[in-house]
Phi, psi and omega in degrees: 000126157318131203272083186245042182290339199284330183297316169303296154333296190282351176289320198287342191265311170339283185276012188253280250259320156267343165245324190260330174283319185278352159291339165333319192219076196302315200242151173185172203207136190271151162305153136298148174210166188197117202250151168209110200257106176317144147295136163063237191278199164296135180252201186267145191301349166295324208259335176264031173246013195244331189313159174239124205248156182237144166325127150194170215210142226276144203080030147240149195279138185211154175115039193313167197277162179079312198322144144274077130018015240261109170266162172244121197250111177235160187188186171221130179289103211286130213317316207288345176281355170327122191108320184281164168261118202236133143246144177269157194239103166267103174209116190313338215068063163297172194213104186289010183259318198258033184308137186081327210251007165219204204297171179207170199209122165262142176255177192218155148282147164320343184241037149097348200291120180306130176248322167172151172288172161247131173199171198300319182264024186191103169255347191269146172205133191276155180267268205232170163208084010239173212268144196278333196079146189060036152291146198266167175220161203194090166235155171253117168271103177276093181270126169269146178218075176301109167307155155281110177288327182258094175276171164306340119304061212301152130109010196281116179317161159178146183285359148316326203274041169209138162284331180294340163243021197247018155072190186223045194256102181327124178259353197232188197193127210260160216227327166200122152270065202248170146250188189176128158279138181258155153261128159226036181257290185332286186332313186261028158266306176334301203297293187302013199259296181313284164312310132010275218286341152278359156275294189315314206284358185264331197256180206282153183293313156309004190286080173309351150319324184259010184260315186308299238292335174282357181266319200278315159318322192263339151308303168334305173267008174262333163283012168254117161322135177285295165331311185213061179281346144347266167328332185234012146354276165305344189281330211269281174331335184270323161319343191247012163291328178282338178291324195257028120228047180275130186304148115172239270296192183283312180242056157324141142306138192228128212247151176254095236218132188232130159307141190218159153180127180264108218250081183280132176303289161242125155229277191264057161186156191283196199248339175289330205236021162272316192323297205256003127347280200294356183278297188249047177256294158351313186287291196322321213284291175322326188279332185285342171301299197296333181274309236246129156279331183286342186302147158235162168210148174250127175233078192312184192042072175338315174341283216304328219274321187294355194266312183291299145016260215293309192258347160227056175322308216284318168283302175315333171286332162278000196261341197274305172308339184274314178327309207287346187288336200052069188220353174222107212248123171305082179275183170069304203109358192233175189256337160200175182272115161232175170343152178242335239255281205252009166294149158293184179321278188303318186287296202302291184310304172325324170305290144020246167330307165283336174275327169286280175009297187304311219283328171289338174268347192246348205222327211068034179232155208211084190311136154281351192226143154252148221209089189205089182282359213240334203282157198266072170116185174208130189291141187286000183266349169308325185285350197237344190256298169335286173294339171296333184296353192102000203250153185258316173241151159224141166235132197203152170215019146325333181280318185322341182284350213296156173256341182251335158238178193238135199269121204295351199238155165256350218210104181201187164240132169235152187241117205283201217277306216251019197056021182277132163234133163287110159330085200241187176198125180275077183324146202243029133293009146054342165217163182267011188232061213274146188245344182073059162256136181339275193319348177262342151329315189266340181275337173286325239240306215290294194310303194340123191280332205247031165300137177100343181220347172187104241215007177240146188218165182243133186239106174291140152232155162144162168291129187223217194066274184298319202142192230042346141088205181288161158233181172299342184258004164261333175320317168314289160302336179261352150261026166273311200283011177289324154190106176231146222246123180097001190228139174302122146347140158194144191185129209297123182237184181260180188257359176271324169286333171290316191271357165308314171308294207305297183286012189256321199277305218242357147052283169235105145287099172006128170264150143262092177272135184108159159327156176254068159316115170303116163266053186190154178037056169282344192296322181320346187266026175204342169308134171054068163339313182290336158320271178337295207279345159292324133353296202261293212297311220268320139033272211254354154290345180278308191307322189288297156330327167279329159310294201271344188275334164305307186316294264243313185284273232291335184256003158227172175299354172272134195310105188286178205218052178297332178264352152298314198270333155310310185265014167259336159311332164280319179310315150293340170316286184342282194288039155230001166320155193304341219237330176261280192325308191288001172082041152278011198257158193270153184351309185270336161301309176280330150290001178269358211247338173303303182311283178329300194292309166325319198280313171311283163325299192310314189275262128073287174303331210236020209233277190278027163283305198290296182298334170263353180281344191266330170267017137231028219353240216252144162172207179226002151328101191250150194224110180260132170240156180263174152232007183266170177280004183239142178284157181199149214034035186121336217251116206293167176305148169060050189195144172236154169187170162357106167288166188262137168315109142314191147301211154256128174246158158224162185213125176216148178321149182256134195316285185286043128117146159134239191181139162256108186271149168264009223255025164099332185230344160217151144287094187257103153296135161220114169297198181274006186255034192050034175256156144277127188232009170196147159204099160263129187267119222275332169309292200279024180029109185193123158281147162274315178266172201289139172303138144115359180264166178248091188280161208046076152243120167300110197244124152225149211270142133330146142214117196210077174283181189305306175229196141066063200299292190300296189279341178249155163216107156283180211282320184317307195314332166335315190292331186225114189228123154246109182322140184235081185234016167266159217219058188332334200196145162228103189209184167269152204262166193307328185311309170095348162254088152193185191229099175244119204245143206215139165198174198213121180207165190041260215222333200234194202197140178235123168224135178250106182259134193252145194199142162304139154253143256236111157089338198229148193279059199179127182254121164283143175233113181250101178257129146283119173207125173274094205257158199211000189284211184196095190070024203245163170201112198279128167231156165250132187217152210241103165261131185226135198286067201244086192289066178272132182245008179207169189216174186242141173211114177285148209207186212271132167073026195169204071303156152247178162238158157219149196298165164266320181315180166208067212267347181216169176305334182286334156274342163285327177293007165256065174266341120279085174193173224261190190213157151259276174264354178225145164224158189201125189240130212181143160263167183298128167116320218216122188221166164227153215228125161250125165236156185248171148230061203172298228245174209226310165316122178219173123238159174241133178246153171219166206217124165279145162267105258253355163264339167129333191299168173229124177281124155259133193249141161251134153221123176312177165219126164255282179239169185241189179198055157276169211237012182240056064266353183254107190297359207224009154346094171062015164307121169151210188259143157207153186238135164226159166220135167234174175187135210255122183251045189313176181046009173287118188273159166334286155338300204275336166296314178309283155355275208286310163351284179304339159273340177310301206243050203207052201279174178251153192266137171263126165226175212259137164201172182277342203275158135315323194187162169219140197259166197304152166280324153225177182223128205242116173329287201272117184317329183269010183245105205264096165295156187262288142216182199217147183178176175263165173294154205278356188299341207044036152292340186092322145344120173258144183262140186227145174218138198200150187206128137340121200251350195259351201089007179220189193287163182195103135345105172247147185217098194262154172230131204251148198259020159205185195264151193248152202236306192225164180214119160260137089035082193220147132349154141311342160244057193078011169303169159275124184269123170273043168215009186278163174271152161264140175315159167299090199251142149247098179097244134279343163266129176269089169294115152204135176304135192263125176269174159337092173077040180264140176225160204229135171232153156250145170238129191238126167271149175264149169325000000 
């Protein structure tokens, strides 16, 4: 036989594409329409159903970027359609390419009721099925008219992504108002035309599957009338029953496909226009719930479910009856999919904690899965935060994105800090925004790492990032594809049953073990700073506010705040989504976020004023209270009283120009260009840096990646560096022991003081900088005489390693990543500590020396300059503190972390002292936090993990009387298998493994 598939094929694409998809909606009648354009922000839906509106008529323009809209649509359903399925056909002027990423529209009823969303891929709204004729019809359209940020011409700057600068220029043009009959013996020739003709192109040309499936496509289209297709419709379908019900084979791949649309709380849209994203991703979801019964759809982030709550009671009472149906399903567990990389310790468990929480008190679900299909990488301390949540799996399919290795398994345990493992699963269909086209079927079915030992994968589907979830034509596709012969299986499940199938099948899974490296969007650890730093500081203003105000309830009359310190803990959640913390987001998401954090600080600020004014009461007494979990200058953790005097620093000219600091335990020489050129540790008789190098030297870079602006630093930018060692000012700092060096390059100006702390092993580095730059990429780098072959970067509840080497490609692709407050490097005995109070971005390079020594080089990443999606990244004043730790053991990295970003606070008081509410024996055991229980029992909860990697005896003493101690969940729950501590009295003994962390809930007496 002749070999004629191409001829058929392009006939198939012809006529689906000119005849039979525009027979869909045979007869249509246009609409009347009429607009009314908010001022300013959204308004509320009464008052824009209320709105008095002016004629406008389709192909004329509408819409300034940011805008609301409200159109009014009316018509009469024409007497001769009696019988028929009439739908109105709305479109706003869409780009069926761009679902989420331009305008959208929720319709209403005349009486405020959510009828369903609009979005390029959902244009429809049903009248009637079938219809009496001569219905009057009346919707109301709340339209956004969300600029594109992302064009087909991607990464390009613009002044959209603000409303303060994105101008009043219409973007969209409204393109059809109709009324319309569906045919829906045509729609499901479409479907079946569609499943078909993308199965075949998938399977082997030698496949006689794909010859039946092509003789039958060409029957089909040889029984459709061109002229009329309608009419031979059902003849052209009945050719294709027999192809489309053939089974099949036994050992098929079999996908579990849940409705989804991953909704970013904020990326190329503000945080105000995700609230109605999720409104009318919502409305679709629940109305396609009622037509389809085998659909389930899945929704992560509490934020959102609480944004529909607080802000569309109307759409909640339908999202709650499907919840209750169990058919519109609460997933993950977490409070947004946020960042894994850089929340601290206490914020990663919070995400948690508030996000099981929400689902439990409004659903009575209590998630088994964490669920972040998007987020750029994973921290190795996760897996240890999961199961403490009460939770078991996790799923993502973000490494697929990796650019240089291909990650081996789909289906494994990874295994944390702490030897805790998780289930996970990669859906190998490579995205969450699966549409059930043959191909992404067959690439799940293809790709699967794990044939032969496990054969179920998971397909999120619908359109997301902006939102719209499923539609009717995937629904469509996935019963054709439930069991058809040449195609991986497919059938709508919840995401507990797939992986109940999935962990049941698969047993002894592969381990992974260490972080879930991202080989992509590394940049993310340092874009937008101010961001990163809004972040960290409202951290550890919560641990001190939860700290002092618990001290403040058990020894005083103060009122602990408990639903202020709730809601301000969603608020930093919130802004740790994947897409604001790492700095992808457009211009007005990080100034609105700039606020927040200020706003935050401010209540925050005013929280632990008010609880130490109240433990040290009214005198002149001054009292430094700590808040680190290590005593420091006399003054025990969690406790205040006198700090004790230090030493002495000196500071004196240096022979060849610059200055020598002093204090007795290092030496610091700074030559005249302000580099550090000897920082000796005078015990250890030791130089830190490698000879003839220089530490705090300011490196900047080109940065112009492929793509991805915001989000990437390729490896190339590397090829080109310039050293920043001319020096405006070298001089003594106001102090008179410290150094302040002043420079100046390109547009911008950098000034630093550099200073001893009195009695301690730690050179503080405070750099200012004022950037002006444009596509630069700024580092500070400590080349240090270090022999390492690995290196420590704290991470939540812990540390890992990572190699310095780059002996296979999976370690040359960490050429960028991150830390939380320390990175730590040491030969046996003698190590050195990098600590931040800000920054997340690093590299370690290591190097032979022609003396035989190996330089291990560490460099901070301070700021970037991309021009995507926000053209103006990080112009401005920024602050950073850093500090070079020589002789520093893990402890003592762990340690100085925690002080970098904890300074102590003084206040004036009657007291002497005020003593810790607990007290922990032992040094390597880190409380996180100390706070009441969230029930307002009046319990205090305490949570603490082993911090060095080893084993630990803790012995906590409680600074009131104790009546009983559980064991708990993060989320204050009781663990019935836990051991409990030992207690006598107030004190509580129990062994700790390696990185283990532990919450207590203590009842008081």
């Amino acid at each position: 036989m002749h070999d004629d598939r191409g001829l058929v094929e392009a006939r198939l694409k012809r006529v689906l594409d000119e005849r039979i998809r525009p027979a869909v909606y045979p007869e249509s009648v246009p609409l009347e329409v009429a607009v009314w354009n908010a001022p300013g922000e959204p308004v509320p839906v009464e008052e824009g159903l209320a709105a008095t509106p002016s004629p406008v008529a389709v192909g004329d323009r509408w819409g300034a970027p940011w805008g609301t809209s409200w159109f009014r649509v009316t018509g009469t359903v024409p007497e001769e359609w009696a019988g028929k399925t009439v739908e109105a056909l709305l479109d706003l002027g869409f780009d069926e390419n761009m679902p989420g990423f331009q305008c959208e529209g929720l319709v209403y009823r005349p009486d405020g009721t959510p009828v369903k969303g609009l979005n390029p891929r959902n244009q429809w709204v049903r009248i009637g099925a079938p219809v009496a004729g001569g219905e009057e019809v009346r919707l109301h359209i709340e339209a956004a008219s969300n600029p594109v940020i992302l064009d087909y011409h991607p990464f390009l700057p613009t002044q959209l992504g603000d409303k303060e600068t994105a101008g009043g220029e219409p973007q969209y043009k409204l393109e059809r108002m109709d009324l319309a009959v569906l045919d829906e013996t045509v729609w499901q020739l479409v479907i079946d035309l569609e499943v078909l003709g993308e199965l075949m192109a998938e399977l082997p040309v030698e496949s006689a599957r794909r010859w039946d499936i092509l003789r039958a496509v060409e029957k089909a289209l040889d029984a459709v009338d061109l002229q009329n297709v309608g009419a031979t419709a059902a003849a052209a379908r009945s050719q294709l029953e027999a192809v489309l019900a053939a089974p099949a084979v036994p050992s098929a791949h079999r996908i579990s496909a849940v409705g989804h649309a991953h909704i970013d709380s904020a990326w190329l849209w503000p945080l105000r226009e995700t609230v109605r994203k999720v409104a009318r991703t919502t409305s679709n979801m629940t109305a396609l719930l009622e037509d389809e019964p085998d659909f389930v759809f899945a929704m992560s982030q509490a934020q959102q479910w609480a944004w529909v709550k607080e802000h569309r009671p109307e759409v909640w009472t339908r999202v709650k009856k499907a919840v209750a149906d169990g058919r519109f399903v609460p997933t993950g567990g977490m409070w947004v999919e946020s960042d894994t990389n850089m929340p601290g310790s206490e914020a990663m468990a919070r995400q948690f904690v508030h996000g099981k929480r929400f689902f439990i008190d409004e659903f009575g679900v209590d998630n088994d899965e964490a669920w972040l299909p998007d987020t750029f990488g994973f921290a190795a301390g996760l897996p240890q935060i999961i199961k403490a949540a009460g939770s078991k799996w996790l799923l993502t399919q973000k490494i697929s994105w990796s650019q240089t290795n291909k990650f081996p398994h789909h289906t494994f345990q990874w295994e944390g800090i702490d030897g805790t493992r998780i289930f996970t699963h990669f859906p190998p269909v490579d995205t969450y925004n699966c549409s059930m086209k043959g191909s992404e079927i067959a690439h799940a079915a293809n790709n699967f790492k794990d044939k032969g030992v496990a054969r179920h994968s998971l397909a999120p589907t619908g359109w997301g990032d902006g939102g719209g979830g499923t539609t009717r034509e995937m629904v469509a596709k996935a019963a054709r594809l439930r069991d058809l012969e040449g195609s991986a299986t497919v059938v709508w499940e919840t995401p507990e049953k797939f992986f109940e199938k999935a962990e049941a099948e698969y047993p002894n899974a592969p381990v992974w073990v260490g972080e879930l490296y991202l080989e992509l969007h590394r940049a993310t650890l340092t874009s937008q700073a101010k961001t990163k730093q809004g972040n960290r500081r409202s951290e550890h203003l919560l641990r001190e506010a939860e700290l002092w105000a618990a001290t403040a309830a058990v020894r005083t009359k103060f009122s602990y705040p408990h639903e202020k310190l709730d809601r301000l803990w969603k608020t930093v959640l919130l802004h740790q989504f994947h897409d604001i913390l790492p700095g992808s987001s457009i211009a007005w998401v990080h100034r609105e976020a700039r606020k927040t954090y200020e706003a935050v600080a401010e209540e925050l600020n005013g929280i632990i004023d008010a609880a130490q004014r109240a433990l040290a009461g009214e005198g002149t007494t001054t009292l430094a209270f700590n808040s680190a979990p290590h005593i420091r200058d006399g003054v025990p953790a969690g406790g205040a009283r006198t700090p004790a005097v230090g030493g002495e620093c000196t500071l004196v000219p240096r022979t060849d120009g610059g200055f020598v600091l002093d204090n007795g335990c290092l030496r610091i020489e700074i030559d005249e260009r302000g580099l550090v050129v000897s920082a000796f540790d005078l015990a250890a008789d030791r130089e830190t840096l490698a000879p003839g190098e220089a530490a705090n030297l300011l490196q900047i870079h080109p940065d112009f990646p492929n793509m991805w602006d915001a989000w990437d630093v390729d490896e190339f930018y590397r090829n080109t560096v310039t050293d920043l060692v001319d020096a405006d000012e070298v001089v003594p700092g106001d102090d008179g022991v410290s150094v302040r060096i002043v420079r100046s390059f390109g547009a911008s100006k950098v000034t630093q003081v550099l200073s001893l702390a009195p009695g301690e092993w730690r050179l503080d580095l405070d750099t200012e900088v004022d950037w002006h730059e444009t596509e630069k990429f700024l580092k500070m780098a400590f080349p240090l005489d270090v022999h390492a072959e690995r290196y420590a970067s704290e991470t939540q509840f812990g540390h890992f390693f990572r190699p310095t080497h780059t002996n296979t490609s999976w370690e040359a692709a960490k050429f960028e990543a991150c830390n939380h407050r320390f990175v730590h490097m040491e030969e046996p005995g003698w190590g050195v500590a990098v600590v931040n109070d800000s920054t997340y971005g690093h590299d370690v390079t290591r190097t032979v020396r022609e003396d035989g020594g190996t330089t291990t080089t560490v460099r901070v990443s301070l700021l970037r300059a991309p021009r995507f999606p926000d053209p103006e990244t990080d112009q401005g004043m920024h602050r950073f503190r850093h500090a070079l730790v020589p002789g520093a053991a893990i402890g003592d990295a762990v340690r100085e972390g925690w002080r970098i970003n904890l300074p102590q606070r003084k206040v004036a008081g009657g007291a002497s002292e005020v003593a810790p509410l607990v007290t922990v024996a032992q040094d390597a055991v880190v409380v996180t936090a100390l706070k009441l229980a969230d029930d307002d029992s009046g319990d205090v909860v305490v949570r603490f993990h082993e911090s060095r990697g080893g084993r630990s005896q803790a012995t906590l003493t409680a600074g009131f009387d104790v009546e009983s101690v559980t064991v708990t969940d993060l989320l204050e729950r009781p663990l019935p298998d836990a051991t409990a501590p030992d207690q006598d009295g107030n004190r509580l003994t129990l062994k700790l493994r390696p990185f283990e962390l532990v919450t207590l809930r203590i009842k008081r007496a």
